[in-house]
BAMI-876480 format. One line per 8 residues: number of its first residue (from 0); for each residue x negated, y, z negated of C-alpha. Coordinates in Angstrom, 3 decimals, always signed. Example, Ala and Ser with C-alpha at 12.3 -4.5 7.8 and 13.67 -1.06 7.14 Angstrom:
# residues 2
0 = -12.300 -4.500 -7.800 | -13.670 -1.060 -7.140
END
This chain:
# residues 415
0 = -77.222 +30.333 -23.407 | -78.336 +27.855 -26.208 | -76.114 +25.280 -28.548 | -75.613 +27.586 -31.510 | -73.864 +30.410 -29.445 | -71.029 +27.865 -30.044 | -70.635 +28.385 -33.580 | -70.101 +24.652 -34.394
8 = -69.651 +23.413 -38.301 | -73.706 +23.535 -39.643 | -73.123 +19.738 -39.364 | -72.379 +19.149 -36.462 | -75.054 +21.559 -35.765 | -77.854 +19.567 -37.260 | -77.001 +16.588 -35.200 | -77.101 +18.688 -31.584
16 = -80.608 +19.791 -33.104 | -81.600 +15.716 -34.285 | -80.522 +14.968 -30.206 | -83.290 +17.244 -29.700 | -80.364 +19.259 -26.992 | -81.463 +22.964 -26.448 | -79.532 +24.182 -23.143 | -75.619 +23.672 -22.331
24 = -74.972 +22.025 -18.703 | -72.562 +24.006 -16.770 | -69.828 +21.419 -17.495 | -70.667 +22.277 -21.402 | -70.572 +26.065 -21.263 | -67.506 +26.476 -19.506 | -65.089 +23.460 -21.186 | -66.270 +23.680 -24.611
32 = -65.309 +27.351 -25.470 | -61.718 +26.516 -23.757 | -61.301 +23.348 -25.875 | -62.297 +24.905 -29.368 | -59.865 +27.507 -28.516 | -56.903 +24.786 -28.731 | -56.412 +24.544 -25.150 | -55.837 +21.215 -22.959
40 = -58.349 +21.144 -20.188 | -58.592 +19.004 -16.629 | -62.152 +18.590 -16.451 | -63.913 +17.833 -12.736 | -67.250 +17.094 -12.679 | -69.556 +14.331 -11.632 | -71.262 +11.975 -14.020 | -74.187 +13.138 -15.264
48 = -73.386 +16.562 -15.925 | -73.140 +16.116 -19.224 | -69.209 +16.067 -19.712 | -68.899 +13.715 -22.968 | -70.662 +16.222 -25.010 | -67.847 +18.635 -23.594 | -65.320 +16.727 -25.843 | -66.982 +15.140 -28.313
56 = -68.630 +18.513 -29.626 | -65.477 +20.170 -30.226 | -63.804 +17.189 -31.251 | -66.732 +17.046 -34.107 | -66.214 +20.575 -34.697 | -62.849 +20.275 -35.304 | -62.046 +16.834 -37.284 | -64.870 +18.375 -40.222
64 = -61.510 +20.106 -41.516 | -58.974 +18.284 -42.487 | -58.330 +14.555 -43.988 | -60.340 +11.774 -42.330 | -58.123 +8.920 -43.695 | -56.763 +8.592 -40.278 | -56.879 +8.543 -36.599 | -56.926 +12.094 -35.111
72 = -59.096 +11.702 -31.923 | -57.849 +8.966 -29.134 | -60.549 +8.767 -26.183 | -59.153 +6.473 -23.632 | -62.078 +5.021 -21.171 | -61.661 +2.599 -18.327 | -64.211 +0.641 -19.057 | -65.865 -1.508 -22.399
80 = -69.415 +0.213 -20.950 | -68.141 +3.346 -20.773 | -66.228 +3.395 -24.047 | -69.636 +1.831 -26.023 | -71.436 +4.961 -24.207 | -69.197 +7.238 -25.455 | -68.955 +6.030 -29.218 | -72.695 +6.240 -28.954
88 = -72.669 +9.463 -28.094 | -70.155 +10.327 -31.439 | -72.959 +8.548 -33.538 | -75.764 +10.147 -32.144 | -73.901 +13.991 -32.033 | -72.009 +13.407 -35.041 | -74.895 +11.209 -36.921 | -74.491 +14.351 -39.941
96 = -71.043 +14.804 -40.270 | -69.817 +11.478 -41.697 | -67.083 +10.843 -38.859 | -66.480 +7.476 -38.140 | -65.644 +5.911 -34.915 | -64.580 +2.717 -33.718 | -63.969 +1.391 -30.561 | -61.374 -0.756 -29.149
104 = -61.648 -3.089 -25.516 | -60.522 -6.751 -24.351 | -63.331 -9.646 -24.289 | -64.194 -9.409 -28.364 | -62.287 -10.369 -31.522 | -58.689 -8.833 -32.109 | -59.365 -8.983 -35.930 | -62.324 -7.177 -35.949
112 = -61.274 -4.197 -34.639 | -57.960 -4.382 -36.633 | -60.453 -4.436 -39.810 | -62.461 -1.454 -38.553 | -59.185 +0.478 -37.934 | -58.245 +0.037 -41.579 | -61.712 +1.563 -42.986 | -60.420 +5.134 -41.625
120 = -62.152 +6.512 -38.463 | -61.270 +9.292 -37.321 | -61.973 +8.773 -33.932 | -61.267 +5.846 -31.688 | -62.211 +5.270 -28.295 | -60.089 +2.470 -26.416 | -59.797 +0.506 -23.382 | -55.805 +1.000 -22.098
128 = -54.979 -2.626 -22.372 | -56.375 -3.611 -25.392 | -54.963 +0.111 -27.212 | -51.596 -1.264 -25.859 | -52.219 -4.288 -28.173 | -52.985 -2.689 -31.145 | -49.940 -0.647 -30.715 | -47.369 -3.466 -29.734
136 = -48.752 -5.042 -32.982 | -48.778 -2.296 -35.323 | -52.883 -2.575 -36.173 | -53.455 +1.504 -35.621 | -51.315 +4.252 -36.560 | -51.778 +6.887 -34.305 | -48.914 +9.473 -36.097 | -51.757 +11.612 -36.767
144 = -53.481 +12.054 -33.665 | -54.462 +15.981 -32.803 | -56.416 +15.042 -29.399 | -56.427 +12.899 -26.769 | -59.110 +12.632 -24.232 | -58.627 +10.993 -20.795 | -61.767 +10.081 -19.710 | -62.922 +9.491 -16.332
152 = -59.126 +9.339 -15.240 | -59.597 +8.795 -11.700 | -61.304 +5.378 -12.523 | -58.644 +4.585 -14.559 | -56.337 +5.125 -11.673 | -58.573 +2.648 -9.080 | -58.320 -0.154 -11.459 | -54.752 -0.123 -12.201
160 = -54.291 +2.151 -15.816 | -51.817 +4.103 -14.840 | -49.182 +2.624 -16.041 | -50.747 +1.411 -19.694 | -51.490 +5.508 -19.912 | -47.939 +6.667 -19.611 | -46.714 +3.763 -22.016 | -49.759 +5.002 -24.029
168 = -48.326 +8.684 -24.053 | -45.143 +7.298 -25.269 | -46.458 +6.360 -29.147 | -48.515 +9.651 -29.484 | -47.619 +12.730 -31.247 | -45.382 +15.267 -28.583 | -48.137 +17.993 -30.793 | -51.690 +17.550 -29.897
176 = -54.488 +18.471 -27.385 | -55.085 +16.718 -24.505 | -58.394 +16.338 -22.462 | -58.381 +15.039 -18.691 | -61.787 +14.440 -17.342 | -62.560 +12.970 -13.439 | -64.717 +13.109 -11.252 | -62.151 +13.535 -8.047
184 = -58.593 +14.838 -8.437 | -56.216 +12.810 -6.135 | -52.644 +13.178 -6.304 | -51.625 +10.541 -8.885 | -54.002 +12.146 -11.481 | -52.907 +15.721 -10.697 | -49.148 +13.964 -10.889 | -50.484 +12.835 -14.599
192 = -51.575 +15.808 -15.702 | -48.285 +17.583 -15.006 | -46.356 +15.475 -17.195 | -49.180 +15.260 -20.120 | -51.059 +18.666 -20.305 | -49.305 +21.531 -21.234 | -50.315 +25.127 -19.665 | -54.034 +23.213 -18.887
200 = -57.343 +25.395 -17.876 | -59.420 +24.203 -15.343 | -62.649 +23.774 -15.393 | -64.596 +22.388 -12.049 | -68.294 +21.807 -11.507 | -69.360 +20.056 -8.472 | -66.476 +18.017 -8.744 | -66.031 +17.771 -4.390
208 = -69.035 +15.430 -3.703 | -72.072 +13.368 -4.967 | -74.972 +15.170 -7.107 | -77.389 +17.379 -5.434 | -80.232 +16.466 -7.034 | -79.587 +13.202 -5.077 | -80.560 +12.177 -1.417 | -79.142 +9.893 +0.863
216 = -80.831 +7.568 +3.040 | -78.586 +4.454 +5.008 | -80.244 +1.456 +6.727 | -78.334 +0.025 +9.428 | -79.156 -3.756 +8.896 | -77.318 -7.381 +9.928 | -75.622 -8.921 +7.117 | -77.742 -11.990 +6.911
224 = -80.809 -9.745 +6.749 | -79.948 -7.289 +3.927 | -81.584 -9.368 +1.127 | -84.791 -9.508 +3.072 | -84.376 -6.151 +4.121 | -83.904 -5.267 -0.005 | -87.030 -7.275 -0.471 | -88.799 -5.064 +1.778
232 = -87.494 -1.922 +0.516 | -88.350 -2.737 -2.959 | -92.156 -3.464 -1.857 | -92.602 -0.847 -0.416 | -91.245 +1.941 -2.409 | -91.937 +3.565 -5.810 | -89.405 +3.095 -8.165 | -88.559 +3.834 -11.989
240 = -85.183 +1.470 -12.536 | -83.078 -0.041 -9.681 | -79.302 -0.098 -9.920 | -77.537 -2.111 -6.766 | -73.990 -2.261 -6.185 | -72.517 -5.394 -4.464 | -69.110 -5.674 -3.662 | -68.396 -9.186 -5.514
248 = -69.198 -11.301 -8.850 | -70.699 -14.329 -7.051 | -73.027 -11.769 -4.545 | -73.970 -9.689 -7.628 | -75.104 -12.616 -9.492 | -76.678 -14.273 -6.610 | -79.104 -11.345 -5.718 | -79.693 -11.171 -9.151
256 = -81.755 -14.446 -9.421 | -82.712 -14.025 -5.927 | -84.596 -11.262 -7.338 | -85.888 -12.715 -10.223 | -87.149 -15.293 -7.995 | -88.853 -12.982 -6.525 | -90.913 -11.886 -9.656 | -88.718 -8.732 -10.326
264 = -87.346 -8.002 -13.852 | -83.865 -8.583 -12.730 | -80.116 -9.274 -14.025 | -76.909 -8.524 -12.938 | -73.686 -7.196 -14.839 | -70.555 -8.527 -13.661 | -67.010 -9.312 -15.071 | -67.759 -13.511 -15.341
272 = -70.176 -12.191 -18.712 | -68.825 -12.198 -21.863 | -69.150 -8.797 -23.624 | -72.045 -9.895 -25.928 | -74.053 -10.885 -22.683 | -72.725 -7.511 -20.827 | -74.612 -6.192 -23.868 | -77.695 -7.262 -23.561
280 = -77.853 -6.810 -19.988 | -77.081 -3.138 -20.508 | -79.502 -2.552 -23.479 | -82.261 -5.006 -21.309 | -82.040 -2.114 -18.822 | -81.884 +0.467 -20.819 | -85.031 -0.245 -22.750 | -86.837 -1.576 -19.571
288 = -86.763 -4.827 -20.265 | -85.017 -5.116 -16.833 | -86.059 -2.934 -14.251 | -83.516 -3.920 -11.442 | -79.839 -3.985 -12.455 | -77.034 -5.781 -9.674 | -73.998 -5.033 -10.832 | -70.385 -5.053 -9.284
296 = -67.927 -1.665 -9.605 | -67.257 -2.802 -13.146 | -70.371 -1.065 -14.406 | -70.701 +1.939 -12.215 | -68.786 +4.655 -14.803 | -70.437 +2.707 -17.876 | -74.084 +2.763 -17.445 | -75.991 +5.665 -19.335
304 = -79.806 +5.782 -18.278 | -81.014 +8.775 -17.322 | -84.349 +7.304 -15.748 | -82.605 +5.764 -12.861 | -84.009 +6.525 -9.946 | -82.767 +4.658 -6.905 | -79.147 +2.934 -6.135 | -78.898 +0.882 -3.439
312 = -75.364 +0.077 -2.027 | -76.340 -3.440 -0.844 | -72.602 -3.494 +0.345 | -70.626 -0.750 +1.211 | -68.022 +0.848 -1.497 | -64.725 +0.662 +0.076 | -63.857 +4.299 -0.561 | -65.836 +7.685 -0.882
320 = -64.896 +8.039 -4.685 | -66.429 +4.850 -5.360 | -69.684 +5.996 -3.277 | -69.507 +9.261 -5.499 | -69.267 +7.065 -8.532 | -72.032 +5.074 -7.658 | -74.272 +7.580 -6.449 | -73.718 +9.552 -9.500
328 = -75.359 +6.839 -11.486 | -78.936 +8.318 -10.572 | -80.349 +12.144 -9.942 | -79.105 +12.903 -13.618 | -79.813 +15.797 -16.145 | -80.861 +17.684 -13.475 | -83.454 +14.804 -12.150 | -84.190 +14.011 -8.461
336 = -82.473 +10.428 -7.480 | -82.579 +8.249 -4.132 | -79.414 +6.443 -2.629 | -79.997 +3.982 +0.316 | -76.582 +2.162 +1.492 | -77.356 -0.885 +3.541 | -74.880 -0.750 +6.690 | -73.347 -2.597 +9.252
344 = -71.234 -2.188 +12.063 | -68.457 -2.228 +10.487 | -68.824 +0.457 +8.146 | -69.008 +3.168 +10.504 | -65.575 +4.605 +9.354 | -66.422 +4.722 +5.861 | -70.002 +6.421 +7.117 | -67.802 +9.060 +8.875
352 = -66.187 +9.598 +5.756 | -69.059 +10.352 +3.710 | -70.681 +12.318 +5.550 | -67.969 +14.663 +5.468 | -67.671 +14.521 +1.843 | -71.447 +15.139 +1.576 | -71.090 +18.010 +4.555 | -74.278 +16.613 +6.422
360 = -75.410 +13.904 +8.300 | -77.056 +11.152 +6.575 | -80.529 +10.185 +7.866 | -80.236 +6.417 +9.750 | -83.859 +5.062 +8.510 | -85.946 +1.848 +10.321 | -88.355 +0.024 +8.252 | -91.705 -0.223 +10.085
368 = -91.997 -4.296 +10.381 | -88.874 -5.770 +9.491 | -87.636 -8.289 +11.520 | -84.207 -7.262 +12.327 | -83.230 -9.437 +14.850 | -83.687 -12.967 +13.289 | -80.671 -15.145 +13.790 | -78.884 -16.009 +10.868
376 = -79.190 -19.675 +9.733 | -76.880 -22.276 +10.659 | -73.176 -22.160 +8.140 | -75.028 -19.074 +6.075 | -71.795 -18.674 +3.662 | -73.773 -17.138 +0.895 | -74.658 -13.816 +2.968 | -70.257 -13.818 +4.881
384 = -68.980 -10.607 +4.439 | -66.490 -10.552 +1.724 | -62.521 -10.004 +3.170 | -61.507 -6.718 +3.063 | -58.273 -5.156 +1.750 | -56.494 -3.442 +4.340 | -57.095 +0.182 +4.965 | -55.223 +3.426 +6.382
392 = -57.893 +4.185 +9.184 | -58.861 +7.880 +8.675 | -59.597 +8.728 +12.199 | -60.230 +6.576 +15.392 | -61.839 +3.883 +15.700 | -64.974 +3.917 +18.227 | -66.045 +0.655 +18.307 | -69.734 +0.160 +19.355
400 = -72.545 -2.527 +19.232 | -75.428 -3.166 +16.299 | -77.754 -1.936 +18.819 | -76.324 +1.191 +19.926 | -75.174 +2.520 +15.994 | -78.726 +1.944 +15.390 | -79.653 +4.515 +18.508 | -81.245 +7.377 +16.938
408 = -82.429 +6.143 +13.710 | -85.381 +7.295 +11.797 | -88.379 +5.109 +11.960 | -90.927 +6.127 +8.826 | -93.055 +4.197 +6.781 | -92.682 +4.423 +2.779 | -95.158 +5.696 +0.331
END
């Protein structure tokens, strides 16, 4: 199967042949078919499959008829990364149709965007809170709209959308098309797309775990001793670009100049930046310029380069979604990826629970000469384990020591 089995307008045609894309990803083939045939569609799929072409295709196809003098595509993202990635994408499929797009998010100039808005786009894709804005103040008329697109809706449910979605719903026309895309489908966003969609189509690929294209690796590891162990880990192992999840601002920014101290190409992306210096962090990596990225949660549904290929959980994700989301950041387009998750004692609940998501066991790995039983220094603070939020326990705890979760580890050496 090949693009032009999709009859798209001859315009939007040339610009899927100037992005130089030949074969559809499953994700593609099924959803775009369904959504040029007028009918609202929950997505599933995993990042990296290829699922904002799904929309933005048809949406292309379909906005070359009509009048372009106003807004008739809403595609609501949870995050300013995400929502740059996907008006990127609009520009890059759509660079031969003349559509306009113009996105909308919190940390920039209110007046800007309220000037863009007036220079008739067609298509806007918007952060909830900052949408809600434009609305409450009467800078975008959205009277017109024929689609909306909910993307990556079960982020938008972890940091706290929900509501700003339904008020959201409220201004738009009862009369359109409505996209949901996610990665995972728990009950709130299956609640949501009851009330929105009407009569929806599903379409689900790979939507119940992490990529296979990507394997999984955890090192069992002291707190104190995970940057040295990191240290180690990048030394010793090949690598392309280096995305690492920590759990807070101050540890994401820490490790970053730890790194750089180091003599890595190094920065870290986390919500302190302003959005001109999130920027140029993300196009830094993106054109090499950095080859290690640390970056809190913030950035984990936002970041679009395909030649990741490790992530290292430095700290745990709290929940199995968020390890899916993370994870799904390398072994992209169909390219193999490595995950190592640094753990301790403590997370052997969370463990549990991804290993049943992944339907395996996840190989415990040793490094061959690390130190792992140095003492911590005296009043370390910088390495404490952040607090917690409290947590339904999903089966019962069996607590044991360091030592014995490490019992049966893999001891290798790396290429």
């Amino acid at each position: 199967m090949e693009f032009n089995t999709f009859d798209f307008h001859h315009q939007v045609m040339a610009g899927v042949s100037a992005a130089r894309y030949l074969t559809p990803t499953p994700i593609q083939a099924q959803a775009i078919p369904l959504v040029m045939q007028g009918h609202d569609i929950v997505g599933l799929a995993q990042t990296g499959t290829g699922k904002t072409a799904a929309f933005v295709l048809p949406i292309l196809h379909r906005l070359m008829q009509g009048r372009r003098r106003h807004v008739r595509a809403l595609i609501i993202a949870p995050t300013r990364e995400l929502a740059e990635q996907i008006h990127q994408a609009i520009g890059t499929l759509g660079s031969r149709t003349g559509l306009k797009s113009v996105t909308i998010y919190g940390g920039v100039g209110f007046n800007p965007q309220a000037d863009k808005l007036k220079r008739a786009a067609a298509i806007v894709v918007a952060c909830p809170g900052r949408l809600l804005d434009h609305i409450s103040r009467g800078t975008i008329d959205l009277s017109h709209l024929e689609v909306l697109v909910l993307d990556e809706s079960d982020r938008m449910l972890d940091m706290g959308f929900l509501p700003d979605i339904r008020k959201i719903i409220e201004h738009l026309p009862a009369k359109r098309q409505t996209l949901l895309f996610s990665a995972t489908m728990p009950d709130d966003i299956l609640h949501l797309s009851r009330a929105v969609l009407k009569a929806p189509v599903t379409v689900q690929v790979n939507a119940t775990g992490p990529a296979s294209t990507v394997s999984h690796k955890l090192y069992p590891v002291a707190q104190h001793r995970k940057t040295p162990l990191l240290l180690e880990l990048l030394r010793h192992t090949a690598t392309e670009s280096v995305l690492i999840f920590t759990r807070t601002k101050h540890r994401a920014k820490r490790l970053g100049e730890q790194l750089g101290k180091a003599g890595y190409r190094a920065a870290s992306l986390q919500g302190n930046l302003s959005q001109a210096q999130r920027q140029a962090v993300m196009n830094g990596f993106r054109n090499g310029n950095f080859q290690i990225l640390v970056a809190t949660d913030v950035a984990s549904r936002g970041i679009d380069v395909t030649q990741i290929s490790h992530v290292i959980n430095y700290d745990m994700p709290d929940t199995t979604d968020a390890y899916t989301h993370r994870i799904g950041r390398t072994g992209r387009n169909a390219k193999s990826g490595d995950a190592f998750t640094f753990i301790t004692s403590e997370d052997e609940d969370m463990v549990r629970s991804i290993e049943r998501v992944l339907r395996t066991k996840v190989k415990r790995c040793i490094l061959n000469g690390f130190d792992y039983k140095m003492a911590a220094p005296p009043g370390d603070a910088e390495f404490a384990r952040p607090r917690r939020k409290p947590q339904r326990r999903l089966e019962q705890k069996n607590p044991k020591s360091f030592k014995a979760y490490g019992e049966g580890a893999h001891s290798f050496g790396h290429r």
